[in-house]
Phi, psi and omega in degrees: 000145209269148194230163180282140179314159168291330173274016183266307168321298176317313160322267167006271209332295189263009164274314170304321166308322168294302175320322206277291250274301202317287196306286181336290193304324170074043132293299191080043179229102203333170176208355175238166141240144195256112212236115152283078173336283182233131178267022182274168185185124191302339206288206144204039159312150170316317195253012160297127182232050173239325194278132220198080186289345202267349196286145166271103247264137158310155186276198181272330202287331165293319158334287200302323210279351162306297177292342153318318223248357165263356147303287202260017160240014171073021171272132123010296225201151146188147205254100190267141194210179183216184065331219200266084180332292213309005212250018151257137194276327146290051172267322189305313177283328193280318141316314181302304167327289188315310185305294191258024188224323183254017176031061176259124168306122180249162182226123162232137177227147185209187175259332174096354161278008163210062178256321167282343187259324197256333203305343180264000162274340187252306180306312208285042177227352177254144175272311189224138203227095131278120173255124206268152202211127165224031177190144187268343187250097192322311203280335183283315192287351189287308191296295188325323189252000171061063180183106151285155198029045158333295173309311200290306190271035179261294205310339192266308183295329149326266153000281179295316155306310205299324194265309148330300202219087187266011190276329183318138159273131172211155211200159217257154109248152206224099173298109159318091210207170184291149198102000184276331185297336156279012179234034157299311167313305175305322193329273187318309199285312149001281221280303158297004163257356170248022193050123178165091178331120187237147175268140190258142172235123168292125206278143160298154145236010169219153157231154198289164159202278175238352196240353131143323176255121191275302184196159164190156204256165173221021194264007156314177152264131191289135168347275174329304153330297175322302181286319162304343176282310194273022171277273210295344164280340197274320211279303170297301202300289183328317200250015167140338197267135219275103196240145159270301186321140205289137167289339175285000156297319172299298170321356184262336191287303191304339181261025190054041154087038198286341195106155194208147174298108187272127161239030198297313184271003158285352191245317204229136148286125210244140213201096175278169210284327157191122181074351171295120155307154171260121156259098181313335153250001147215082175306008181282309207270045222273194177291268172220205175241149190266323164330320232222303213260144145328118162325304180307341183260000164290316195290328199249345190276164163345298188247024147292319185301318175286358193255011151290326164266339186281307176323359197275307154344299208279131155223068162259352137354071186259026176253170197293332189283323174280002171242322173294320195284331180305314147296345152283306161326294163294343182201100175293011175280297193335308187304335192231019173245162176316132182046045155259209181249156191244125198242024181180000000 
């Protein structure tokens, strides 16, 4: 099983460092950014609440002087989602820029449909590469994501990173969703024929907004269901099988959802495909835009400050990055203990 690169560790490294330096300190003032580039996407999944083809993409030139000025405000990291990155045409300069001018650890999840046509445009500026796989059965991950044939050129792209570029960390992510349950095997067994690490996401299925539900899915697994599932992943991770997720994320389903203390906007700044700052408990509502306000003046208003204590509230969240990064933020020993989380 493909192990992390040195220059991927040094990334780890100096993001566990910052979280620690971060916590001591009681600033409480985020360091990675969590960024939609863009919220167009080619895909239609079911379970999507992101996707939005009508949206206008940030320019690049707005980018760069953000990310200069997120440079010089001690951010770090930055994590690019979507929709579909690849589908700005500038992603390739908008990397190179992050990398070598605001020298930020990039994280890119993608789909894996424009990985053979981009990769050399792209790749040598990324530390970690998700690529989402939510079937072991090419026609099943095609129907789900509403693109045929989709499987073949995520897995040939893969492939082709693996082979290109091996310093990248690159890992599997896997919506939890309905229909999932007969394919843990297939998964897993996937995942080990291509060396390749997979992560499990229990799907949100609303995000708020100004009327309490913003968008939302009905493509969860009802409780019960749930728990019987993340009992039998917590059971793989345990005998062997290359799961990133931490087990008490899974253990938290399996204990039925008690809720859990989000410390999510001490670590990450949430940045929508466009230019909101995010206040995450109400997306109707954001801080401000970057298109328009200075980070540092982003940095400094009320309710940027405030929504690192109101978040405190919230656990309506069921992905891995808002309950390990919460629990890591309490008790940072979780990076380096047995079936704790793993980050590459």
């Amino acid at each position: 099983m493909r192990r992390l690169t040195p220059a991927t560790q040094e990334a780890v490294h100096r993001l566990l460092g910052r979280a620690l330096e971060a916590r001591q300190s009681k600033d409480n003032r985020p360091f990675i950014v969590g960024h939609f580039i863009t919220n167009r996407c080619m895909c239609r999944c079911a379970s999507c609440l992101w996707r939005d083809n009508s949206s206008k993409d940030v320019s690049l030139d707005v980018l760069e002087r953000f990310y200069a000025e997120a440079k010089e405000e001690g951010f770090v990291a930055t994590a690019l989602t979507g929709g579909e990155p690849f589908l700005r045409s500038d992603l390739g300069d908008l990397v190179r820029f992050m990398k070598e001018e605001a020298e930020m650890s990039i994280l890119l999840f993608n789909t894996g449909w424009y990985l053979k046509q981009r990769i050399d445009e792209v790749l040598p500026y990324i530390d970690m590469m998700i690529v989402s796989l939510d079937s072991a059965k090419p026609e099943r991950h095609d129907e789900i994501r509403g693109l045929p044939g989709l499987f073949q050129r995520a897995v040939e792209g893969v492939c082709l990173v693996k082979e290109n570029y091996p310093e990248v960390s690159l890992q599997f992510n896997c919506c939890v969703q309905k229909g999932i349950a007969d394919e843990i095997d297939d998964l897993l067994d996937l995942a080990l024929d291509l060396d390749v690490k997979i992560s499990f996401d229990v799907i949100t299925e609303s995000r708020h907004g100004e009327k309490g539900s913003f968008a939302e899915t009905s493509e969860g697994l009802g409780l019960p269901e749930l728990q019987e599932l993340c009992a039998l992943l917590v059971e793989k991770k345990r005998s062997g099988a290359p799961i990133l997720n931490s087990e008490q994320y899974f253990s938290y389903f399996v204990d039925g959802k008690p809720g859990y203390q989000c410390h999510l906007p001490k670590l990450v700044m949430f940045v929508d495909g466009q230019g909101n700052a995010e206040y995450c408990l109400n997306l109707d509502r954001p801080i401000s835009n970057i298109r328009e306000t200075p980070l540092k003046t982003i940095m400094e208003l009320a309710q940027f400050k405030q929504l690192r204590v109101d978040a405190e509230g919230c656990s309506s969240c069921n992905s891995p990055t808002m309950l390990d990064l919460s629990k890591l933020w309490e008790n940072p020993a979780l990076a380096f203990e047995e079936g704790g989380l793993e980050l590459g």
